[in-house]
N, C-alpha and C positions, 0 to 999 in steps of 0.2 A: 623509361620512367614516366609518369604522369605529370605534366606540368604544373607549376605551382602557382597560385589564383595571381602571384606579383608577378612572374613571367610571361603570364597570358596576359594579363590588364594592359600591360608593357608594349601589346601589339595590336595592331588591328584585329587581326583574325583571332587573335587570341582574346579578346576583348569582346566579340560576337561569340564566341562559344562558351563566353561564361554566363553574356547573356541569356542565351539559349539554356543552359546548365542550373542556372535560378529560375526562368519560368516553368522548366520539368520540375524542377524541386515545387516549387508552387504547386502547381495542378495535382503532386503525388497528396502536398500537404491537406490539401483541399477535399482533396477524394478519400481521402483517410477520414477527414472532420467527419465528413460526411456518413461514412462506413459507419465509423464510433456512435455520432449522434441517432441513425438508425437504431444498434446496437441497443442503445441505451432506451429507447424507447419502447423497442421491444421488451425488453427488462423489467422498465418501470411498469407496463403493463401486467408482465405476468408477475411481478412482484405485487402488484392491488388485488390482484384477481387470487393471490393464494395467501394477502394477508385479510381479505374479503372472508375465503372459506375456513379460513382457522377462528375468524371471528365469528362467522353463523357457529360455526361447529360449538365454539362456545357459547353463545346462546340457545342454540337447542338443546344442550346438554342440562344448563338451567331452570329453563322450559320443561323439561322431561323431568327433570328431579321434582319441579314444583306444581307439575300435576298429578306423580306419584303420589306426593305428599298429601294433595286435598284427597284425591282419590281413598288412601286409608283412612286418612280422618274421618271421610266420610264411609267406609266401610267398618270401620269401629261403631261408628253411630250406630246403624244398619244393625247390627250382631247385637248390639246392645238391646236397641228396641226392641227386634225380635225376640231377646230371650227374657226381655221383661214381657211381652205381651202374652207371651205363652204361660205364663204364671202367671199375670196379672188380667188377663183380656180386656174387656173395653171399660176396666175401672182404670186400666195405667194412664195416670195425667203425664203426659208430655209438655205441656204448658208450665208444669213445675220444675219440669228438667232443663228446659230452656232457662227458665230463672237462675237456677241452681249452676250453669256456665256449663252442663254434662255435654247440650247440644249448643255450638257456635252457630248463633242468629248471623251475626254479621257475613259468615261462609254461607250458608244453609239457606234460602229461602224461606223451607218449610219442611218438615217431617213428619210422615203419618202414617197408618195405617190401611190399606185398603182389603175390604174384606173378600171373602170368599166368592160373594157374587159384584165384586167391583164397586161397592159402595164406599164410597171414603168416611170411616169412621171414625179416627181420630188423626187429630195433628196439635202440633205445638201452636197453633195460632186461631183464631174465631173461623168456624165453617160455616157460609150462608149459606142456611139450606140443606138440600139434600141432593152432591155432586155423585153422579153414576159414569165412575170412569173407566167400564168394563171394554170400551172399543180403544182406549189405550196403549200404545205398543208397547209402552213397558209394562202394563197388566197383562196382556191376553201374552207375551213371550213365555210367562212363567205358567200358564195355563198348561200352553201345548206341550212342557215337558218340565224337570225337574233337573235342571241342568249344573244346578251348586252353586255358580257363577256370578259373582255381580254383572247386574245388566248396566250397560251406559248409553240411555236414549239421545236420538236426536234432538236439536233445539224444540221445544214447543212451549207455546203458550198455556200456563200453568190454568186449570180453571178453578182452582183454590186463591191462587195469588193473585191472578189476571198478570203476571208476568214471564219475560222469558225465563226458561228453566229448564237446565238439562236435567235429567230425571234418573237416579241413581236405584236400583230396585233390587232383592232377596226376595227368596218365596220364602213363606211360613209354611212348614209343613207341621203336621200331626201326629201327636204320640204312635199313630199307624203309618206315617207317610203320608196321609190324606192333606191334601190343598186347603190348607185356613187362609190364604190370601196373599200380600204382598208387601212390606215395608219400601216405604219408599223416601226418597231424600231428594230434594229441589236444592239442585247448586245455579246459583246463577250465573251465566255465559259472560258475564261482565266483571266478573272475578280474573278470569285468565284474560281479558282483553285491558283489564286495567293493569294487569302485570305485565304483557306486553309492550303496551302506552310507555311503560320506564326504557324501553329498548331505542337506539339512537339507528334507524334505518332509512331515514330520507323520508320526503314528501311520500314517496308512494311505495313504500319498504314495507311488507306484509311479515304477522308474522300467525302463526292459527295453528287449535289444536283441532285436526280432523280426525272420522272413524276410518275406518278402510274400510267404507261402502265409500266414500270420496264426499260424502257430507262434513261440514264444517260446523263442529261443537260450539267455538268460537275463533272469529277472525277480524284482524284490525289490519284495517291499511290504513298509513297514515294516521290522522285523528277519526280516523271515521270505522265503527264498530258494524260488522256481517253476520249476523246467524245464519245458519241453515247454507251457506253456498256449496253450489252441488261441482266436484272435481275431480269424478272419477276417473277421465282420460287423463290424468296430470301422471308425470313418468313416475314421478314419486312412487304410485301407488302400485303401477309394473315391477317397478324394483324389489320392492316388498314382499310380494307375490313371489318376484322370483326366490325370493332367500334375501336378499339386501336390508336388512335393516338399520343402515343408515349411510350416507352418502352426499352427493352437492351433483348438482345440472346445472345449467343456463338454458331456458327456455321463455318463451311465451306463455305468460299465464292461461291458461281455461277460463277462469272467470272472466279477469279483465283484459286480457290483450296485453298488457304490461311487459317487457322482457325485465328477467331478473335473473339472478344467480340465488337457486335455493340449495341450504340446507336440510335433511329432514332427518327423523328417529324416530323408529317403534318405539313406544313404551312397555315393557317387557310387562307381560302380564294381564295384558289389556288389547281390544283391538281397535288401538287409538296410536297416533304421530302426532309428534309435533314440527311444524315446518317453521322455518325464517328466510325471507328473501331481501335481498338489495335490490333497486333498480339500477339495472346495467347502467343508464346515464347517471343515476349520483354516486355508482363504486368508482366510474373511471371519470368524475369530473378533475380531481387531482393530477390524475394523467392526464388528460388532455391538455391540461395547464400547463405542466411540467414540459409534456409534448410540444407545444407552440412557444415557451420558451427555450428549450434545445436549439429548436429550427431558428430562432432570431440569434441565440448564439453563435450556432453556426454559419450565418449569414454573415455576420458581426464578424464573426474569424475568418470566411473567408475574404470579406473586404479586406479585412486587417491584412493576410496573407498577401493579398494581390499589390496593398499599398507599399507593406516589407519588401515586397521583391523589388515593385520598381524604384524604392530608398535605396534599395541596394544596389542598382545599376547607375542610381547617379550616384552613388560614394564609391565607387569603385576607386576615383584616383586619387581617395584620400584615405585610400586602407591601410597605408603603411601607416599615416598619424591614429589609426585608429585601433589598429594592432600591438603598438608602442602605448597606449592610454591604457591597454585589457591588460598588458602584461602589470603595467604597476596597481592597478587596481584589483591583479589575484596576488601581488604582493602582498597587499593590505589584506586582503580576505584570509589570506596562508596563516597571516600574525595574527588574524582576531580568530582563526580555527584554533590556532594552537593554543590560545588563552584558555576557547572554550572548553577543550580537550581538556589541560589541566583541571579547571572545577569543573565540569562534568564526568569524567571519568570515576569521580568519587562516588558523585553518588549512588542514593538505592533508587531510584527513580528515575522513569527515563525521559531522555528530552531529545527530538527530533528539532534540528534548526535549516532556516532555507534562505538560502543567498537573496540578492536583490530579483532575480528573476523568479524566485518564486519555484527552485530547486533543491533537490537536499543536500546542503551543504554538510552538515554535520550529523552524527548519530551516535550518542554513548551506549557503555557498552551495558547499564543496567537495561536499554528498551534491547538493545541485540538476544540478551538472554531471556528478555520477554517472550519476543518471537521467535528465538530460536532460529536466526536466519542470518548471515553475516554482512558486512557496511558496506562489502564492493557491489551486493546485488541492490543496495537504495542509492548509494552515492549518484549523483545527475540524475535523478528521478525528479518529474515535474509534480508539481502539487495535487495533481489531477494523477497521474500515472503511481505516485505513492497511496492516493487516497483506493485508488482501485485494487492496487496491492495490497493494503492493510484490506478494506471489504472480502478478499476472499481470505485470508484469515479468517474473518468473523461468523458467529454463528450467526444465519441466518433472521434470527430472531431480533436479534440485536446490531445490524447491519452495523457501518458507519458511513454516516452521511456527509461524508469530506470535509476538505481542510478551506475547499469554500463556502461551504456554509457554515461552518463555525465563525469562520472572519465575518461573516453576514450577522451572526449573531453577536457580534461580539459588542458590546456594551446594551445589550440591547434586556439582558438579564440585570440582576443585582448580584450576583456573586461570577459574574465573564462567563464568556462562552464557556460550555462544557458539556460532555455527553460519557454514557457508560456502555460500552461494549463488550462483548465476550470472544477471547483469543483460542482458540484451538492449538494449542502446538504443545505437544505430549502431557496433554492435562489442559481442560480450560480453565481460563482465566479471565477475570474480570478487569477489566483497566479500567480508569477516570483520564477523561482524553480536557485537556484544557488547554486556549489560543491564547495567546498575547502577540501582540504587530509587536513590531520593532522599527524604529528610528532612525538605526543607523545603517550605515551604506552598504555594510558588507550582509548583512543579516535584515531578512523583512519582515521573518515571524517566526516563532518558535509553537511547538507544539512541547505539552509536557504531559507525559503518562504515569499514573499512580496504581498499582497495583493492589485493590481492596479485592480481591477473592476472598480473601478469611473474611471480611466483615459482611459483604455478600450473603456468601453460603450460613453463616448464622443467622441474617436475616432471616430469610428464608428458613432455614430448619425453626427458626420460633415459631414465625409465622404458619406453616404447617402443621407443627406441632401442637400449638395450642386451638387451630379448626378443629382438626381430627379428635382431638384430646374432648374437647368441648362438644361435639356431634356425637361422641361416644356415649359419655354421660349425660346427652340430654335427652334421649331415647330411656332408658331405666328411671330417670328424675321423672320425665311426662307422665308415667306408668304409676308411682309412688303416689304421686299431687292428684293424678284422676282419680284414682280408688281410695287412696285417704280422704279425699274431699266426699264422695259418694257413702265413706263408714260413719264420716261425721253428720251429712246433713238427711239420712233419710235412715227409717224403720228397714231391717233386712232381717232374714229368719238366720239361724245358727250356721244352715250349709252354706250360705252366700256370704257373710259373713267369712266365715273360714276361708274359700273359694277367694275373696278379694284378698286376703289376709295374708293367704299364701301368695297370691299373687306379690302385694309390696313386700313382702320376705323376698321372693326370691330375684327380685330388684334393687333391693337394698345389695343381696349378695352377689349381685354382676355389678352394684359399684362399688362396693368394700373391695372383691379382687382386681377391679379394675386399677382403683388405686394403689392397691400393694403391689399387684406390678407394675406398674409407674415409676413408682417409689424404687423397688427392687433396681430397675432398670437405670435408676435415676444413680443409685449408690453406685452400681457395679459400674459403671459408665466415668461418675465422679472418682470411683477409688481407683480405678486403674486395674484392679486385682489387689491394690494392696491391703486389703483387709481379709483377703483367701486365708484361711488357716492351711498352711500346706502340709503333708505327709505322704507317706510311701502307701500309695491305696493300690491293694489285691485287686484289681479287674474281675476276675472268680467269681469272689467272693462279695463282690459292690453286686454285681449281676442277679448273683444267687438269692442274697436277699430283696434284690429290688422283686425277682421273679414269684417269693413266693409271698411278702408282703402285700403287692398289690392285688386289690381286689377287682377283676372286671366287670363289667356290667352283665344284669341278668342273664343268665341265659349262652351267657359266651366260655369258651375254653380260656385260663388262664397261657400266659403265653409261653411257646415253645422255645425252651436253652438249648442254644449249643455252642460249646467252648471246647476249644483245646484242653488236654491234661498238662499241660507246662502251664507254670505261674506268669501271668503277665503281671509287670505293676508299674506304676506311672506317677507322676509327682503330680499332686493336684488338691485341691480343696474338695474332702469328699464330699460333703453337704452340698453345693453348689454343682459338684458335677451328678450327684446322685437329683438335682431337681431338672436340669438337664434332659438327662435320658426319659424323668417319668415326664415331661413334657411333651416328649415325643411318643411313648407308648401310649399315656391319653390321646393322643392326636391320632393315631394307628388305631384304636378301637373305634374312637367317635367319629373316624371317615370310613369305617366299616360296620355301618350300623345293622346289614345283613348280614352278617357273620362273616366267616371265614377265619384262617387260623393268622397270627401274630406269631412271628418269630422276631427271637434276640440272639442274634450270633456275634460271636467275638472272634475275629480273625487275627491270626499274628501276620504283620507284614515285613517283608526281610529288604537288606538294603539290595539294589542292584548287582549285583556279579559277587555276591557274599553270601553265607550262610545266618549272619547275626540278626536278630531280630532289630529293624529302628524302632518301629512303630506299631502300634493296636489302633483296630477299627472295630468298634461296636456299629451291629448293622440291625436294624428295628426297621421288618418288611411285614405290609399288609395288601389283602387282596381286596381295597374299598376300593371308593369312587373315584380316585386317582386326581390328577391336576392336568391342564392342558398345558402348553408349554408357555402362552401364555403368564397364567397364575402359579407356576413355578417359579418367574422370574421374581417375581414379588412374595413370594413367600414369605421371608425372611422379614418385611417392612412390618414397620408396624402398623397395629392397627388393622394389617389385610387380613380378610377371611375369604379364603377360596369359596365357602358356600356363600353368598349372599341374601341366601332365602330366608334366613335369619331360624329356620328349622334344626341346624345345631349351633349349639351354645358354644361360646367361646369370647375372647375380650379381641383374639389379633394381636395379642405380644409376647404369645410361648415362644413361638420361632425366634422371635426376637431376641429373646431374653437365652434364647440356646445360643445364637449366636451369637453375643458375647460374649457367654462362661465358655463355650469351646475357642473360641478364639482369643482370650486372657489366658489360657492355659497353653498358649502356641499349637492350637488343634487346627482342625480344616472341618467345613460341614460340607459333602456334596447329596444331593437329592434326585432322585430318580424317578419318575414316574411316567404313567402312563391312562387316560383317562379310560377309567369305567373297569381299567385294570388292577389298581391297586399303585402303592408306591413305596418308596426305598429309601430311607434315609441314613447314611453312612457318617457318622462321626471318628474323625481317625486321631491320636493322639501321640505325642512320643513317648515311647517304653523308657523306666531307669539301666541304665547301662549296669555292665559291673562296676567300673569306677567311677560310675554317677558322672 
């Protein structure tokens, strides 16, 4: 048998081996701090360094949307001038269209025209003189060839403006193709460096939009604005090259010698990036903080540790009085457990409590069914050792930053310490984590968990909901306001006229559908189904007539049936499920805008190891442009449109709106495709029995 610490204390030799027995405990304690505090520091590090890259990552994505955006506005200009000049030649006042709000002064520098032999002969503002800007690189680009292409020049000094200006340019060609010159548009470089300036990246935190020649369009470190800086060796631009279009490094800058962690991203369309970097000393100034407070902690503990051991060598011969005091004081803990057990037990919320050491004393069973974990794996868990355990719970995103720093924080708010976290355990969950100290002996602080998940996830779905809803329709409203304003304020012949006219017509009518299915989406969703009219619908016969009613576009075969001769029939709302399918066969011709044949089959599907029919599958296959796997996964959202290019029409809430009326009807949707192949989409439903 191993002797017991009062039989050893009881002897000499036994009294050296206990000594001996606490200083190994010691040095194990020590060398573990230590291990741990490592641990941790490593962590914290690569925890900065990858909440660093998901923060560039979203700033360049920002970045990239808000140079696309000037980018067309300023190619709308572009298109416009041009095809007024071509009807209008050097009578079209641009100075009036400036007034008139068509061209934005405040984005724009300047916009004009420059002619055939590089004279600048019109612009929206006073020309002194007569400027000959035929050695030009964005003149003489469209000289050497006729490439379609918006050009996006290097930073240069405008000699219209006498300012900097990047130089946006079209060629004008001639009812023959012949070269009548070049529209051009001055955006100024301090447009995207003042939207930068909003970005929080340290004294020496760059962020720029470059060409991939490695010239910088525009670039701001810190407060201080760069034209023109040349970075062609930067990896960035290797990556790119290779196929990378977007990505993060740590490097030494090219220009300034700087080390950072950059973010970059092509701008699809253009051959322009946009980059953001940190400097490595202000991403990891926190860590290092955090780092040299560790290290004093663990100094601190191991003092602490060396001082416990030898407290404990001299109380060795007062451990019986001291073994007799712990037993009546887990008396007392036993009694104020069981109290708490009684009211905690009830309720719906959970509460984690920790003895005087700062252990887990207690744990109800509403937070056990939180985590989904049982009381014997937290009981004697130190407040550090639970806080670690709850953290790999948590989604990354939303860490939790322990039960010492809430005690840190705790009065230090107006409504007490509190933080919100997300649980992983079969379904996330959102908690509300809140500290209260405690007073009395047996108990030091309680922690108390609230499960808002529902109120969360609504958040959020508003919050989405009404971005996407809002960016939706403010695309077709921009479109209405620009050409309505254009019919009202200037003279236009019948065909332009007409030409704008249809234009807001057919933007009125991508927001009219946009809102009815909204709307649509809005009811079916609100009613649950219950406003389905249901009856016993032929499958057949719903088919037959969707098949020869609908009309497909020019030029295309109507689509090909094939059903079984057995009646399938299914209980369902036919109008709802007949808008359903033609969702999808619109969808099946307009991502087959080359042709190809459209099939509608109706399969019976039988149960397993039975002969009886369960269920029907209508399967609507086409041989378009298919979905990568990707934009499969998202289909269904709303709002998504797999093309992007904005080249087929659509709102992004057919799928949507299919997958609710199949799934109100107890159906299943599964999608198949394959890119540049075509795709499959399978709607399955349950058949009426005989005895229903």
């Amino acid at each position: 048998m191993v002797p017991s610490l009062k039989s050893l204390a009881s002897s000499r030799e036994g009294g050296r081996w206990v000594i001996g027995l606490i200083w190994a405990a010691a040095g194990v304690l020590i060398a573990l701090t230590w291990l741990h505090v490592l641990i941790l520091v490593g962590a914290s590090r690569d925890r900065e360094l990858t909440t660093a890259e998901r923060d560039l990552g979203n700033l360049t994505r920002v970045g990239q949307e808000h140079a696309n955006r000037t980018f067309r506005s300023a190619d709308q200009v572009i298109q416009f001038v041009r095809a007024q000049y071509l009807e209008k030649g050097n009578k079209l006042n641009l100075e009036a269209l400036s007034a008139q709000g068509v061209i934005d002064t405040e984005i724009f520098n300047q916009v004009g025209v420059i002619d055939a032999n590089g004279i600048y002969v019109l612009a929206n503002r006073p020309i002194n003189g007569r400027l000959d800007l035929s050695d030009r690189e964005h003149f003489r680009v469209h000289v050497a060839a006729d490439t379609g292409e918006l050009f996006v020049s290097k930073p240069v000094v405008g000699r219209a403006t006498g300012k900097w200006s990047i130089q946006l340019t079209r060629r004008i060609n001639g009812p023959k193709g012949e070269f009548m010159g070049v529209v051009v548009v001055s955006v100024d470089p301090s447009y995207f460096t003042r939207f930068y300036g909003d970005l929080e990246l340290g004294e020496q935190g760059m962020a720029a939009l470059y060409g991939l020649d490695g010239i910088a369009r525009a670039r701001r470190v810190g407060q201080t604005e760069d034209f023109g800086a040349r970075a062609k060796n930067a990896t960035m631009f290797e990556r790119i090259a290779a196929g990378t279009p977007t990505g993060s490094y740590v490097s030494a800058s090219v220009v300034d010698g700087v080390e950072r962690m950059y973010y970059f991203r092509k701008i699809p369309g253009y051959t322009l990036a946009v980059v953001a970097g940190i400097e490595m000393r202000f991403l990891l100034a926190n860590h290092d903080h955090a780092r040299n407070a560790l290290f004093l902690e663990a100094i601190l503990l191991t003092v602490l540790i060396l001082l416990l051991a030898w407290a404990l060598v001299r109380y060795l011969k007062r451990l019986r009085t001291e073994t007799a005091a712990r037993m009546r004081a887990q008396e007392q803990v036993q009694d104020r457990t069981e109290q708490l057990n009684a009211i905690f037990s009830l309720s719906p919320d959970g509460f984690v409590s920790f003895d005087a050491k700062r252990r887990v004393k207690y744990v109800n069973p509403a937070f056990l069914r939180m985590t989904v974990t049982q009381a014997d794996k937290l009981q004697g868990l130190s407040e550090q050792e639970f806080s670690q355990w709850l953290s790999a719970l948590c989604d990354p995103n939303t860490p939790f930053k322990g039960v010492d720093k809430l005690r840190l924080q705790e009065g230090r708010e107006k409504d007490g310490s509190r933080e919100i976290i997300e649980v992983d355990s079969f379904g996330k969950r959102v908690l509300q984590v809140r500290f209260r100290r405690s007073d009395t002996e047996s108990v030091s602080q309680i922690l108390y968990f609230r499960d808002v998940t529902h109120e969360n996830v609504v958040d959020q779905m508003k919050s989405e909901f009404l971005s996407t809803a809002a960016h939706e329709l403010r695309t077709p409203m921009a479109s209405i306001y620009g050409f309505t304003e254009l019919l009202l304020h200037q003279e236009h012949d019948r065909e332009t006229e007409k030409e704008f006219l249809g234009i807001v017509y057919r933007q009125s009518e991508l927001m009219v559908r946009i809102i009815d299915e909204l709307l649509d989406l809005a009811r079916i969703e609100a009613r649950k189904g219950k406003d389905f009219v249901l009856s016993d619908v032929d499958m057949q016969d719903l088919l037959t007539d969707l098949a020869r009613t609908y009309v497909p576009p020019p030029g295309r075969a109507v689509p090909h049936l094939e059903m079984p001769s057995a009646s399938l029939r299914v209980r369902a709302d036919a109008g709802k499920l007949r808008q359903a399918l033609l969702n999808v066969l619109v969808n099946a011709y307009k991502f087959s805008a080359a042709g190809g044949e459209v099939e509608i089959t109706l399969e019976p599907i039988m149960d397993q190891g039975s002969e009886e029919v369960s269920s029907v599958a209508v399967v609507i296959s086409d041989t378009g442009i298919g979905m990568t796997p990707e934009q499969l996964q998202q289909v269904c959202n709303r709002f998504y449109r797999a093309d992007s290019s904005g080249k087929v029409p659509g709102t992004g809430l057919g799928m949507a709106i299919v997958k609710e009326i199949v799934e109100l009807h107890h159906g299943e949707i599964h999608i198949a495709s394959q890119w540049g192949k075509g795709t499959e989409v399978r709607l399955t439903f349950p058949v009426i029995s005989d005895g229903r």
